[in-house]
PDB file of the backbone (N, CA, C, O) and the ligand in Angstrom, with CONECT records:
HET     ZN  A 101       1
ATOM      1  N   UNK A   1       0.829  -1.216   0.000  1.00  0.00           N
ATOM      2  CA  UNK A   1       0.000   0.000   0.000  1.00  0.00           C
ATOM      3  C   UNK A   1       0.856   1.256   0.000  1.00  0.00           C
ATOM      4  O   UNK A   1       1.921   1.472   0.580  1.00  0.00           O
ATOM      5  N   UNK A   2       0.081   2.079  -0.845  1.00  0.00           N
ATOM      6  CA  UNK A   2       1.338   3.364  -0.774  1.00  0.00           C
ATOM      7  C   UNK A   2       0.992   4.527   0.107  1.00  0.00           C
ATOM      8  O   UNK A   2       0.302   5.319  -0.535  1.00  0.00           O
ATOM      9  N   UNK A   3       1.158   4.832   1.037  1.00  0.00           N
ATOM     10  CA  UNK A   3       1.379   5.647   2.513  1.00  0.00           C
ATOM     11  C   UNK A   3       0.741   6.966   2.218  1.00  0.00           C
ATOM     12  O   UNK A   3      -0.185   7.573   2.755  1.00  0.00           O
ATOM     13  N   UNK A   4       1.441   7.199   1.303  1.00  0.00           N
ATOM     14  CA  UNK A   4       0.693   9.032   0.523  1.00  0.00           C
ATOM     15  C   UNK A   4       0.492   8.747  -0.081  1.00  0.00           C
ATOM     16  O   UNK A   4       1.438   8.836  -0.863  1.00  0.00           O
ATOM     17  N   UNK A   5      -0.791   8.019  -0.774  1.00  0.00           N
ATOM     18  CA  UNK A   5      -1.720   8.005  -2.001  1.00  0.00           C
ATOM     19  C   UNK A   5      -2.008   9.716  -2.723  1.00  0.00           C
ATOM     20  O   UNK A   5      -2.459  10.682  -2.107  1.00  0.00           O
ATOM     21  N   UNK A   6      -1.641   9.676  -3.986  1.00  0.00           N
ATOM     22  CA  UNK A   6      -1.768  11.133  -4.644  1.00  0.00           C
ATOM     23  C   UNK A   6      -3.227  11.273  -4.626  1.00  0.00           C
ATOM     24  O   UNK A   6      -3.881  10.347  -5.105  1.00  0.00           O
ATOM     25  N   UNK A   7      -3.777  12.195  -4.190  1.00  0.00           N
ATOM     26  CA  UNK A   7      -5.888  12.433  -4.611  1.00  0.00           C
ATOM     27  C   UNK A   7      -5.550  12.480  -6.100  1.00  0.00           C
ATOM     28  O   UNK A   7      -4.557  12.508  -6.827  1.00  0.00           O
ATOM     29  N   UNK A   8      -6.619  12.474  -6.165  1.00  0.00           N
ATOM     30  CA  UNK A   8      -6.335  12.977  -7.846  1.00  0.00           C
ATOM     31  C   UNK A   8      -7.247  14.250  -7.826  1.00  0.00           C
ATOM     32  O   UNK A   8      -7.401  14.845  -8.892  1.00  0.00           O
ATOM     33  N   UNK A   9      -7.934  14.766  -6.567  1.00  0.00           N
ATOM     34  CA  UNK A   9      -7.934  16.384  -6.623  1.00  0.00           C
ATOM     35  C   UNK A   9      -6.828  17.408  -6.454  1.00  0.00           C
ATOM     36  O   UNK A   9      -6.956  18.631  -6.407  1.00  0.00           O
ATOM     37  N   UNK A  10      -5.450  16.511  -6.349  1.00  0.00           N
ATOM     38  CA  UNK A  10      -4.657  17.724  -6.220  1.00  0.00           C
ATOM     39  C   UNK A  10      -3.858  17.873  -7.802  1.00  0.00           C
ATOM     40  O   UNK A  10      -3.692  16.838  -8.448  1.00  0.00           O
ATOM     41  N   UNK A  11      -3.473  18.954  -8.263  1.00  0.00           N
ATOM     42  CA  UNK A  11      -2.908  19.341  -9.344  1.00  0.00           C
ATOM     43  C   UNK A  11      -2.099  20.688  -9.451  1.00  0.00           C
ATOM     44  O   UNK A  11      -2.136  21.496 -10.379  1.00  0.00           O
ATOM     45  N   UNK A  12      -1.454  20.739  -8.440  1.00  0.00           N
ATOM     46  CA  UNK A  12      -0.838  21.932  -8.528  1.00  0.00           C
ATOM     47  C   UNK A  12      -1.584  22.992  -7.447  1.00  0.00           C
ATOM     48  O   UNK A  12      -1.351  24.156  -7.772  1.00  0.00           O
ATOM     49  N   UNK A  13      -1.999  22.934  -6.853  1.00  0.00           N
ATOM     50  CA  UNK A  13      -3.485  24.309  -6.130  1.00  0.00           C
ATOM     51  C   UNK A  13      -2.318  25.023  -5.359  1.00  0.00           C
ATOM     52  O   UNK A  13      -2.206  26.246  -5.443  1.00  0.00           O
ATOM     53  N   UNK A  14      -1.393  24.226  -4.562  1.00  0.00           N
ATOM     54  CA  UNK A  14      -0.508  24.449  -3.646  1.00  0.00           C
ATOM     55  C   UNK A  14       0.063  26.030  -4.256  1.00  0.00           C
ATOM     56  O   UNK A  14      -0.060  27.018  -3.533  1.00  0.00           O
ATOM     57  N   UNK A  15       0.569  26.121  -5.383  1.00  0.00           N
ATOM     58  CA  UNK A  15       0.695  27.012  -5.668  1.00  0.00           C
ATOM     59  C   UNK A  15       0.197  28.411  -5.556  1.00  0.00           C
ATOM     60  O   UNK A  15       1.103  29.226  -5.731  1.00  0.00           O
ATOM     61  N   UNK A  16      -1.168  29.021  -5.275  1.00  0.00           N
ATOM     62  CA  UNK A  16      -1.774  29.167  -5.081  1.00  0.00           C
ATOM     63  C   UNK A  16      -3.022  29.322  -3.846  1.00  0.00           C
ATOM     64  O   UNK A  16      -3.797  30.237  -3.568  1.00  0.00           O
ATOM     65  N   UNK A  17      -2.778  27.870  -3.241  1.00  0.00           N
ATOM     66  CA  UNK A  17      -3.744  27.979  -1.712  1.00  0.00           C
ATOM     67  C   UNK A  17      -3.022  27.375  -0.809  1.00  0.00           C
ATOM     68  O   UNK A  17      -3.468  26.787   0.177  1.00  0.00           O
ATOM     69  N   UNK A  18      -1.659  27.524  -1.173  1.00  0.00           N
ATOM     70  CA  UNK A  18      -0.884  26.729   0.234  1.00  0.00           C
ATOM     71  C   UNK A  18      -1.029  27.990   1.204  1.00  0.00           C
ATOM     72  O   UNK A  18      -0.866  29.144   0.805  1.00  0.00           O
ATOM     73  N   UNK A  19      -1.307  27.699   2.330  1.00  0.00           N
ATOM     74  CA  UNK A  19      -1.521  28.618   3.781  1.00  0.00           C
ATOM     75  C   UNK A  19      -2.389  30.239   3.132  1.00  0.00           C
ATOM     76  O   UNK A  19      -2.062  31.389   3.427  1.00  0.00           O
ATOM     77  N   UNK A  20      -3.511  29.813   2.220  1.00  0.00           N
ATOM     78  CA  UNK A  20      -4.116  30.868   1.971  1.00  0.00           C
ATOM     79  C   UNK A  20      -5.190  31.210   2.991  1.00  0.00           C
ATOM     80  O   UNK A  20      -5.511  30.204   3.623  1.00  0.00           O
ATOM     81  N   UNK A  21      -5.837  32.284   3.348  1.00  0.00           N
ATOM     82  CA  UNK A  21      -6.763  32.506   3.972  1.00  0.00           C
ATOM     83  C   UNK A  21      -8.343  32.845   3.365  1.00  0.00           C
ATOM     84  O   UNK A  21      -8.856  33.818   2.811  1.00  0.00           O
ATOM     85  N   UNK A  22      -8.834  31.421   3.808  1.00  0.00           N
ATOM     86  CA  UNK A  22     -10.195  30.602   3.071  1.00  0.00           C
ATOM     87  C   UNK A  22     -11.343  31.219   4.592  1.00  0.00           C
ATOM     88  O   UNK A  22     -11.267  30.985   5.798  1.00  0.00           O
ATOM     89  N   UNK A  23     -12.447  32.164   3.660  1.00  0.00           N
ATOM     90  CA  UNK A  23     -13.811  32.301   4.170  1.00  0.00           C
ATOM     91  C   UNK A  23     -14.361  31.529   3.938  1.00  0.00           C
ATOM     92  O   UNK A  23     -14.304  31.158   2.766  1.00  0.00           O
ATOM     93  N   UNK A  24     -15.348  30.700   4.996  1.00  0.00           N
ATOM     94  CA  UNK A  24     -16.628  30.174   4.811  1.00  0.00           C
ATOM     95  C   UNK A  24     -17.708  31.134   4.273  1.00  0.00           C
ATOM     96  O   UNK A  24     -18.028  32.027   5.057  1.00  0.00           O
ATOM     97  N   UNK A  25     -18.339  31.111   3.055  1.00  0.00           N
ATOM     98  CA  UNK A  25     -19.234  31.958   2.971  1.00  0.00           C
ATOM     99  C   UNK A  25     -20.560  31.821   1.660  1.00  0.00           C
ATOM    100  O   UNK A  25     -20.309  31.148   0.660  1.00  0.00           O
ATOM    101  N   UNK A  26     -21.369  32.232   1.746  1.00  0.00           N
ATOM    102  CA  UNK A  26     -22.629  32.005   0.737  1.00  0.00           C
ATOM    103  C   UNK A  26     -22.058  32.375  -0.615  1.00  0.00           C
ATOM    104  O   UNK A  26     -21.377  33.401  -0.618  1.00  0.00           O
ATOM    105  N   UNK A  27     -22.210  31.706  -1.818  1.00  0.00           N
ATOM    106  CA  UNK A  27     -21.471  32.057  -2.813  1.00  0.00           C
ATOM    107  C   UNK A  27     -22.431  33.665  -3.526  1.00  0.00           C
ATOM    108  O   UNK A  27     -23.661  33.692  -3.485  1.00  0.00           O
ATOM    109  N   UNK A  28     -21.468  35.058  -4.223  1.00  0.00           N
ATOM    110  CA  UNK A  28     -22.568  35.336  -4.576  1.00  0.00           C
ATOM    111  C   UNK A  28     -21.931  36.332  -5.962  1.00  0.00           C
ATOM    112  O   UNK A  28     -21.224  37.223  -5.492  1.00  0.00           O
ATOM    113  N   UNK A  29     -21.980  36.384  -7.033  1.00  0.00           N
ATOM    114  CA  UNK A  29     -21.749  36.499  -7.988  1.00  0.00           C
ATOM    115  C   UNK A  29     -20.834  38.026  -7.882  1.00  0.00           C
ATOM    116  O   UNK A  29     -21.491  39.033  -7.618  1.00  0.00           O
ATOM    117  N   UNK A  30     -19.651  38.133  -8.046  1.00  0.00           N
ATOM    118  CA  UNK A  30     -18.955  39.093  -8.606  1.00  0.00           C
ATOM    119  C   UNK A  30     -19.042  39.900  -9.134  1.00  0.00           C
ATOM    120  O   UNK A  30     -18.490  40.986  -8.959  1.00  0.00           O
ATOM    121  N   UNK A  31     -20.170  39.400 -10.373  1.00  0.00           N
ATOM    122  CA  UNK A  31     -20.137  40.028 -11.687  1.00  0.00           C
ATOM    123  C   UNK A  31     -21.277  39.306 -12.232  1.00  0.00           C
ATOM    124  O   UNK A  31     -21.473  38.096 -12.344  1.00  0.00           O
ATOM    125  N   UNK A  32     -22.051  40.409 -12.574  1.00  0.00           N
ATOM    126  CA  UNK A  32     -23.865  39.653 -12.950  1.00  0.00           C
ATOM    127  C   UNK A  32     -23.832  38.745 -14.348  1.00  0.00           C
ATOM    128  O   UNK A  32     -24.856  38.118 -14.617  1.00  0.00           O
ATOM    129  N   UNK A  33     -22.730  38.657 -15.214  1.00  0.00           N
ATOM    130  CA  UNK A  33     -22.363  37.188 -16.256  1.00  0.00           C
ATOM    131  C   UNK A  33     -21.700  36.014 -15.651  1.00  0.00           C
ATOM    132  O   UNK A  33     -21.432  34.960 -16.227  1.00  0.00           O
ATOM    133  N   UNK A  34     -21.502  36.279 -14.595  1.00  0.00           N
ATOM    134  CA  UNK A  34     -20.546  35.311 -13.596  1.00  0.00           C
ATOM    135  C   UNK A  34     -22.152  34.358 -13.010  1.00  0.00           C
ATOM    136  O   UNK A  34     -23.119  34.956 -12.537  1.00  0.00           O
ATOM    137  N   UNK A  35     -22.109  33.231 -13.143  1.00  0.00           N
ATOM    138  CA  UNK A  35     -23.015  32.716 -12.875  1.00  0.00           C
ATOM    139  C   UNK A  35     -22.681  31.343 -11.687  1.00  0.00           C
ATOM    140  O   UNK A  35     -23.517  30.945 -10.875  1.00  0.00           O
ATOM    141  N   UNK A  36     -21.447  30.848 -11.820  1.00  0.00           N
ATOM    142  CA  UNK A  36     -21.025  29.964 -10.598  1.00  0.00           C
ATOM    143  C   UNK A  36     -19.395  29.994 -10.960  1.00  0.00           C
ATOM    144  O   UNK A  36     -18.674  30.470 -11.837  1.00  0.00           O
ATOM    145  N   UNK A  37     -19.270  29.271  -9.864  1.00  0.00           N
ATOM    146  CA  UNK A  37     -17.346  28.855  -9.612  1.00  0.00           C
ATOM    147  C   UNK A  37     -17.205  27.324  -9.466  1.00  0.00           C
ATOM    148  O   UNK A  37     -18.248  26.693  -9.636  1.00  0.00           O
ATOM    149  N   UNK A  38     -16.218  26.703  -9.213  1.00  0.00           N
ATOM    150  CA  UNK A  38     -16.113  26.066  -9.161  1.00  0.00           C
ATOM    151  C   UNK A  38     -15.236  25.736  -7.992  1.00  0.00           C
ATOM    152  O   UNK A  38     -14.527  26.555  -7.407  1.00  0.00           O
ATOM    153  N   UNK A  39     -15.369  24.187  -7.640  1.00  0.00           N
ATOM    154  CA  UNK A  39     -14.292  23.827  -6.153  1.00  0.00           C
ATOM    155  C   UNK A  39     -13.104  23.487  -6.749  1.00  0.00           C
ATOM    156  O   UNK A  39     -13.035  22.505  -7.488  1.00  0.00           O
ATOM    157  N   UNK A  40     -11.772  24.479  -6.412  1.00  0.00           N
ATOM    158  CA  UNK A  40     -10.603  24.320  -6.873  1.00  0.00           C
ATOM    159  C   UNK A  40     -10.026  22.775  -6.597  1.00  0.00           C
ATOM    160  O   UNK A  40      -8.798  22.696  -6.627  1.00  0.00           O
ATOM    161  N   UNK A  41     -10.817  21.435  -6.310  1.00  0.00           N
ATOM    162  CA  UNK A  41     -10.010  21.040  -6.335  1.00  0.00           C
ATOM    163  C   UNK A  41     -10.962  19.259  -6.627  1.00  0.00           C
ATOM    164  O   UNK A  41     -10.471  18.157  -6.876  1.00  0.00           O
ATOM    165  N   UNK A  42     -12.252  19.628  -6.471  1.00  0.00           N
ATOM    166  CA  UNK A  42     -13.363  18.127  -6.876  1.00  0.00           C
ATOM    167  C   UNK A  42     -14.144  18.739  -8.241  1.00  0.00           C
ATOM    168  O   UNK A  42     -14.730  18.109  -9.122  1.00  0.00           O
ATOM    169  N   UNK A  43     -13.904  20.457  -8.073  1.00  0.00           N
ATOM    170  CA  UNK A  43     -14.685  20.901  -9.356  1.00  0.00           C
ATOM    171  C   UNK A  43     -15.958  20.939  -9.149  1.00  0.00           C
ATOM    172  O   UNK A  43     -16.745  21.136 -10.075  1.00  0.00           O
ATOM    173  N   UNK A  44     -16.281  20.785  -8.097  1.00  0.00           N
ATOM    174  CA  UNK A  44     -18.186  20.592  -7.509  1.00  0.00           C
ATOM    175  C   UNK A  44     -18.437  21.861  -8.059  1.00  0.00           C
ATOM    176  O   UNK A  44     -17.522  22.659  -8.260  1.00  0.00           O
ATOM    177  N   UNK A  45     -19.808  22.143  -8.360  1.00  0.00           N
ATOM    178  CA  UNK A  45     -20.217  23.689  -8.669  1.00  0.00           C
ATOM    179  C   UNK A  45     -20.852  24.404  -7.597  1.00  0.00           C
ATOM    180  O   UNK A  45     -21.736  24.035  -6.824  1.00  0.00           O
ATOM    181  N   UNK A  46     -20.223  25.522  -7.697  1.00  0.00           N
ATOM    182  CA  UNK A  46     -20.568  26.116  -6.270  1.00  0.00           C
ATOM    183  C   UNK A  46     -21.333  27.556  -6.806  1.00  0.00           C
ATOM    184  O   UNK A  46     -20.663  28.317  -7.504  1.00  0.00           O
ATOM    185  N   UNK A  47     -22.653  27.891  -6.490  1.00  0.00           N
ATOM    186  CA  UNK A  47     -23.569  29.092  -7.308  1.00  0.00           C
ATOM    187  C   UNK A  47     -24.652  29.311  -6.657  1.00  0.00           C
ATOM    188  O   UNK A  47     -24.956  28.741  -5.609  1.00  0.00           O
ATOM    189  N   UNK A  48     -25.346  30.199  -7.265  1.00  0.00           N
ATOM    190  CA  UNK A  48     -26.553  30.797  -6.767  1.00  0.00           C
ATOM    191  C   UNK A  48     -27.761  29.720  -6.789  1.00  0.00           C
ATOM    192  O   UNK A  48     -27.935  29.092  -7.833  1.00  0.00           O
ATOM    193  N   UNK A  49     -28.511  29.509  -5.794  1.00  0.00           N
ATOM    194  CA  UNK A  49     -29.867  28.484  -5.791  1.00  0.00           C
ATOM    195  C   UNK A  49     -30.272  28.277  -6.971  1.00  0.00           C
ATOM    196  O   UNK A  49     -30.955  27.258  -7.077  1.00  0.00           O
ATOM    197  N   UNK A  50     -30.094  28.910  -7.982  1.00  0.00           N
ATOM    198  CA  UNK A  50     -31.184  29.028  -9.080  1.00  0.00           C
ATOM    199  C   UNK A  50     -30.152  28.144 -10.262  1.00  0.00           C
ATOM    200  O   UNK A  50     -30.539  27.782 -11.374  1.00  0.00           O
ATOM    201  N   UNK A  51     -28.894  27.942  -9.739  1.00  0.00           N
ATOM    202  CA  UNK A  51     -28.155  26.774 -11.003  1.00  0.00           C
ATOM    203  C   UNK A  51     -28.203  25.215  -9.796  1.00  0.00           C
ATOM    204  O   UNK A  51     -27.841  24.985  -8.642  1.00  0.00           O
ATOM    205  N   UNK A  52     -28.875  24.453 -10.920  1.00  0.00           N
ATOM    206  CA  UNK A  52     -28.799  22.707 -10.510  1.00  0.00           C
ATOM    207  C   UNK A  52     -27.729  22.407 -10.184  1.00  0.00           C
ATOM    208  O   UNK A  52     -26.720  22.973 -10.604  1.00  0.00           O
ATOM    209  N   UNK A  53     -27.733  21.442  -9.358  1.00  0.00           N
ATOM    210  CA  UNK A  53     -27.087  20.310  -8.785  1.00  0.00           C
ATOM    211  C   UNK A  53     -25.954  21.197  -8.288  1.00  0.00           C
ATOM    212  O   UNK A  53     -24.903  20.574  -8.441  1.00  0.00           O
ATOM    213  N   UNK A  54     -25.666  22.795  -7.579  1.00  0.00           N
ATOM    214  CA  UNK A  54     -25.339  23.267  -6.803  1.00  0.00           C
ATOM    215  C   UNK A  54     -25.042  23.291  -5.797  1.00  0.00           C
ATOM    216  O   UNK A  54     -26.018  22.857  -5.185  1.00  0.00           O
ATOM    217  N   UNK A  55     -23.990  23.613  -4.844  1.00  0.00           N
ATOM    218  CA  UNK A  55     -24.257  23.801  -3.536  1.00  0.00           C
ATOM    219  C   UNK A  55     -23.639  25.414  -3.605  1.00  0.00           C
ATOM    220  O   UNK A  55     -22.829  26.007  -4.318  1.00  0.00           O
ATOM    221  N   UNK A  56     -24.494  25.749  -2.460  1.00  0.00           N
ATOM    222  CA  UNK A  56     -24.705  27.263  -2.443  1.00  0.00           C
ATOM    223  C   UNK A  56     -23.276  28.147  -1.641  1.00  0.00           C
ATOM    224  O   UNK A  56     -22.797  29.229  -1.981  1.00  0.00           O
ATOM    225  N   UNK A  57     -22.960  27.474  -0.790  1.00  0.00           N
ATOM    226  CA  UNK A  57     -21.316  27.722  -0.167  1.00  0.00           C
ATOM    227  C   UNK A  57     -20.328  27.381  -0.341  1.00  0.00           C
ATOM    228  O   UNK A  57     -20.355  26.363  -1.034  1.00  0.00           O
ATOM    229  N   UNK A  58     -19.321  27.692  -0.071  1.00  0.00           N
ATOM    230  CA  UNK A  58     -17.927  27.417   0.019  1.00  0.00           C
ATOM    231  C   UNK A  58     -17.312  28.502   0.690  1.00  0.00           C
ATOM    232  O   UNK A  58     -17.783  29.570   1.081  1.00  0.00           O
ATOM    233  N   UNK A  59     -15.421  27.713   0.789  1.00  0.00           N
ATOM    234  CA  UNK A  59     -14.728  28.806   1.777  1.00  0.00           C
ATOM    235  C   UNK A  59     -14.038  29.429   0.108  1.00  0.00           C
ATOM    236  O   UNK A  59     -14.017  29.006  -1.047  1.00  0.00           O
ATOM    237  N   UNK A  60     -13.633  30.429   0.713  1.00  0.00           N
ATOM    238  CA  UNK A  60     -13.000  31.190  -0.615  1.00  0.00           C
ATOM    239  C   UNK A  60     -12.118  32.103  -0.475  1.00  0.00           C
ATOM    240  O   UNK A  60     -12.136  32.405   0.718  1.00  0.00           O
ATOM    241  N   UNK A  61     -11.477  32.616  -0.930  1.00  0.00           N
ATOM    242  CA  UNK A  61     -10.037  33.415  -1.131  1.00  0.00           C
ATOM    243  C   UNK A  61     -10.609  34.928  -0.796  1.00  0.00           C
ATOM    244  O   UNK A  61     -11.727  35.096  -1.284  1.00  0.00           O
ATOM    245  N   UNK A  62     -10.212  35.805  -0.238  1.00  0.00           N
ATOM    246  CA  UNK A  62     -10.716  37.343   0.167  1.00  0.00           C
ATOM    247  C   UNK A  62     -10.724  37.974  -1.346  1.00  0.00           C
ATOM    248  O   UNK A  62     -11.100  39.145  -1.404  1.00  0.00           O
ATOM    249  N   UNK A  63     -10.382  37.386  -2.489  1.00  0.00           N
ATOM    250  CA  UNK A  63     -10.358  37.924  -4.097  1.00  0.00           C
ATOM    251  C   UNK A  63     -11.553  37.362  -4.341  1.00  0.00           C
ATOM    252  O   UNK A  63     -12.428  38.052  -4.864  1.00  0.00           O
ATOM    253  N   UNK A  64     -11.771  36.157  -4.040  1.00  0.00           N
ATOM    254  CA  UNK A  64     -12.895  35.042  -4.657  1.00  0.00           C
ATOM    255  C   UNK A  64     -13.130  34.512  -5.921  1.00  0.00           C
ATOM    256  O   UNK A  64     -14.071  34.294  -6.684  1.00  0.00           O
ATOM    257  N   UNK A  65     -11.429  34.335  -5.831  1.00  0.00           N
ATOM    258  CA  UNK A  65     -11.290  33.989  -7.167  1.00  0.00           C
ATOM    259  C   UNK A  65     -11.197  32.363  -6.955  1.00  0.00           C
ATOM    260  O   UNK A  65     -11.599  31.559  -7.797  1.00  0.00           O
ATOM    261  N   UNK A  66     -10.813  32.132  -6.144  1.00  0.00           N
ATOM    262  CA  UNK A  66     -10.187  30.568  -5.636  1.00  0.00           C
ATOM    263  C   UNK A  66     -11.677  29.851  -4.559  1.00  0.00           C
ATOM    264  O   UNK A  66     -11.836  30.206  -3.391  1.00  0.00           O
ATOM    265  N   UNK A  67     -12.387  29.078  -5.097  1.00  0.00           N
ATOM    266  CA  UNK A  67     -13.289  28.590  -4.266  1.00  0.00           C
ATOM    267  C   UNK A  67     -13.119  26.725  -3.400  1.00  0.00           C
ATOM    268  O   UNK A  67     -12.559  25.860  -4.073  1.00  0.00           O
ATOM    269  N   UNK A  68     -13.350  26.563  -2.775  1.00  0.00           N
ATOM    270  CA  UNK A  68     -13.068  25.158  -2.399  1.00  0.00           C
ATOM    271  C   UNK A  68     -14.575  24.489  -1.605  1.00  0.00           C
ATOM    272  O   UNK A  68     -15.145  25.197  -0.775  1.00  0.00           O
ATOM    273  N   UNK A  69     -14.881  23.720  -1.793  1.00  0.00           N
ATOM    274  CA  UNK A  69     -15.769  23.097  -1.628  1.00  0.00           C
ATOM    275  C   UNK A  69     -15.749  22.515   0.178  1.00  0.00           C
ATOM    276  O   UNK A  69     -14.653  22.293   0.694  1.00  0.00           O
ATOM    277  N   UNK A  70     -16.806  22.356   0.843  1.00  0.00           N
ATOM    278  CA  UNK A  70     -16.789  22.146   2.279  1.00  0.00           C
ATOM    279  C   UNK A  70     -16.034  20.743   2.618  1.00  0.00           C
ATOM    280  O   UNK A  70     -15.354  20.628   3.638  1.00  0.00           O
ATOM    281  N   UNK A  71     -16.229  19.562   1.572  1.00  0.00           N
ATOM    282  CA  UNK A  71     -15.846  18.670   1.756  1.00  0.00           C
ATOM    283  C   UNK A  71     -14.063  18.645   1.508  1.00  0.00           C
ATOM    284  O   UNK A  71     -13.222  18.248   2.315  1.00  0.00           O
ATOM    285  N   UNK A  72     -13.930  18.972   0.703  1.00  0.00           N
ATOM    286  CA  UNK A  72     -12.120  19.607   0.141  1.00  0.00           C
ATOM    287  C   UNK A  72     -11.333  20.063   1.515  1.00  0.00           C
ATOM    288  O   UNK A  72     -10.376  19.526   2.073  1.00  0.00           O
ATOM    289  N   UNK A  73     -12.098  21.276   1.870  1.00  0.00           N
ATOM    290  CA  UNK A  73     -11.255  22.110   2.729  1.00  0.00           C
ATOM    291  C   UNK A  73     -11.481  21.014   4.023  1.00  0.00           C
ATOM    292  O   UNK A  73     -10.451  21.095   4.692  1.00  0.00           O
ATOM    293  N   UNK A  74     -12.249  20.192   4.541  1.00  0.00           N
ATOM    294  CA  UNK A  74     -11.807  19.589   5.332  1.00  0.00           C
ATOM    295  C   UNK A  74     -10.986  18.368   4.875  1.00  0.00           C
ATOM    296  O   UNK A  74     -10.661  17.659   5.827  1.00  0.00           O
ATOM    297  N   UNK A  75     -10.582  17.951   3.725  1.00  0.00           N
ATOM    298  CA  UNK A  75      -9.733  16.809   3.635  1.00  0.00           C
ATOM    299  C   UNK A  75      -8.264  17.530   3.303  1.00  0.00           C
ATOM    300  O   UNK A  75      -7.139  17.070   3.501  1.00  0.00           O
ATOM    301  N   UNK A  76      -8.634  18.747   2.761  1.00  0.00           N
ATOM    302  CA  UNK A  76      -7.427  19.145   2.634  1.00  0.00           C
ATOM    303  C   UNK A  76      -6.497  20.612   3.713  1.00  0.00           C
ATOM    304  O   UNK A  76      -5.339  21.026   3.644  1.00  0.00           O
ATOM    305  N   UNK A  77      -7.529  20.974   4.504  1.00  0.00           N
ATOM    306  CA  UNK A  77      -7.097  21.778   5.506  1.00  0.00           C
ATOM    307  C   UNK A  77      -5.654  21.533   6.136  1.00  0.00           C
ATOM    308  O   UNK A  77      -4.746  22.353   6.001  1.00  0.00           O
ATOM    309  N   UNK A  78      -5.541  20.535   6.719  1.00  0.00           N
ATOM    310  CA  UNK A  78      -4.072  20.244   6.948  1.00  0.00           C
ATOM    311  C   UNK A  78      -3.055  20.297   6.019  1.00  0.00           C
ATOM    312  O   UNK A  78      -2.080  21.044   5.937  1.00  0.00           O
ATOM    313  N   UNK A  79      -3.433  19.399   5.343  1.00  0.00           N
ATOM    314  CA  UNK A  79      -2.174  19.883   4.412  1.00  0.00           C
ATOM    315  C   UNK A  79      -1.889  21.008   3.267  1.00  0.00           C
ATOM    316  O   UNK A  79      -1.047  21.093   2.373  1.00  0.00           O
ATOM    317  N   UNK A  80      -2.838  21.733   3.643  1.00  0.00           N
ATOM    318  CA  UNK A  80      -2.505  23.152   2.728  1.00  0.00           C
ATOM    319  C   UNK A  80      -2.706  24.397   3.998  1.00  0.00           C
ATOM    320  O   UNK A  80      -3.176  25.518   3.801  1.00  0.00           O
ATOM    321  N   UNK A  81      -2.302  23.950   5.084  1.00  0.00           N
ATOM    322  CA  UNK A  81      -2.326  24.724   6.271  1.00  0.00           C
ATOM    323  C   UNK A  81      -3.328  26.068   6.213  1.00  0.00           C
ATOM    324  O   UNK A  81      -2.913  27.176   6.551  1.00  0.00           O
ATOM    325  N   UNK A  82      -4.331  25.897   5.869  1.00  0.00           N
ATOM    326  CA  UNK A  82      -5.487  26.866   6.177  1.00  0.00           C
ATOM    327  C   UNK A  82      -5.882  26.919   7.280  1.00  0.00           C
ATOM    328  O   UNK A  82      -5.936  25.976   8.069  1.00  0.00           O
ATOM    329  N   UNK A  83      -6.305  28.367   7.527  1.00  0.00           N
ATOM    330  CA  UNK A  83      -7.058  28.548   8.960  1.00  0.00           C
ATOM    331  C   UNK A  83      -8.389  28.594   8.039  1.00  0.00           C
ATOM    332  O   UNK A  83      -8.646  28.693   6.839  1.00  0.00           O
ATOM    333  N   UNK A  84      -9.282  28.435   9.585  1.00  0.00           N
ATOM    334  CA  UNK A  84     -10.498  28.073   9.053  1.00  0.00           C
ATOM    335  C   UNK A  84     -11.678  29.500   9.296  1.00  0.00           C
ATOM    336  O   UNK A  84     -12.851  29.272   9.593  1.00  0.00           O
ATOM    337  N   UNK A  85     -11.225  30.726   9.142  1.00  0.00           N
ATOM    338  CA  UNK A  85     -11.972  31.885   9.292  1.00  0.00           C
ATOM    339  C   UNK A  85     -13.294  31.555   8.855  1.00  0.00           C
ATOM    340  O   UNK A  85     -13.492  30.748   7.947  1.00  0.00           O
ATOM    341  N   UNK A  86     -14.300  32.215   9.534  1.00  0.00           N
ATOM    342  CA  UNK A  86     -15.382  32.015   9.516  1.00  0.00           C
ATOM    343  C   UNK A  86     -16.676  31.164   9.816  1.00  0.00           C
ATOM    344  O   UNK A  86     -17.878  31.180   9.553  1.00  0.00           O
ATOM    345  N   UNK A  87     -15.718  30.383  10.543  1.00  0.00           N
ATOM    346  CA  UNK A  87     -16.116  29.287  11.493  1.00  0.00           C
ATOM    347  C   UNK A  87     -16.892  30.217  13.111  1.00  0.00           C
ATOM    348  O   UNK A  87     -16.792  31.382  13.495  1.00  0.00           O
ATOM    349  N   UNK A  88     -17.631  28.996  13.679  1.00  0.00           N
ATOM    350  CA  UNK A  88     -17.884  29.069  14.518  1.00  0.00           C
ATOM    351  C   UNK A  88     -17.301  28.314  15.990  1.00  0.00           C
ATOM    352  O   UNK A  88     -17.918  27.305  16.333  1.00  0.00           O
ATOM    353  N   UNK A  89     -16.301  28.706  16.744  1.00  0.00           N
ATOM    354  CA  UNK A  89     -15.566  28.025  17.180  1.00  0.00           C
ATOM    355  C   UNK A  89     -16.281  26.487  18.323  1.00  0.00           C
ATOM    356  O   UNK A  89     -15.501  25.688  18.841  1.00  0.00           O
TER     357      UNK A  89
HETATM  358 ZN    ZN A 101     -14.397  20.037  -3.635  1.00  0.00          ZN2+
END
C-alpha cells in the first residue's frame, strides 16, 4: 500500500492555496455574467440556488477567485495549512 496516495484532486493548487486565507461563505456572484465557480479542487459547482445540482457555499479566497468546496477544505485543511476563518468556534 502506498502511505501518501496522490488524490487525484490535487494538481498543482498548492501554488496558489498553500496557507491561503479561506472564508466560509454564501457564494454570490462578482459580476452579474458570472453565474457559478467552481471547487478548486473536486470541481463541484458552487452558485446561486437558481443553477442545478449546486451547492450554495464554500470557503474562498478574500479575491474570490479561488473557491473550495466544504468537503475539500476539510480533507485538505491540513495539508494546505489553512485557517479556518469564519467558522464558529
Ligand atoms: Zn471540492
Amino acid at each position: 500500500m502506498n502511505e501518501f496516495p496522490e488524490d487525484w484532486r490535487l494538481h498543482g493548487q498548492e501554488e496558489f492555496l498553500k496557507g491561503a486565507s479561506l472564508t466560509l461563505r454564501t457564494w454570490s456572484s462578482p459580476d452579474p455574467h458570472w453565474d457559478h465557480d467552481h471547487c478548486e479542487f473536486c470541481w463541484a459547482k458552487i452558485a446561486a440556488t437558481s443553477i442545478p445540482d449546486a451547492v450554495q457555499e464554500g470557503y474562498a479566497t478574500a479575491d474570490l477567485k479561488h473557491w473550495v468546496c466544504r468537503q475539500c477544505f476539510a480533507d485538505f485543511q491540513e495539508q494546505f495549512a489553512w485557517a479556518s476563518q469564519g467558522l464558529s468556534p
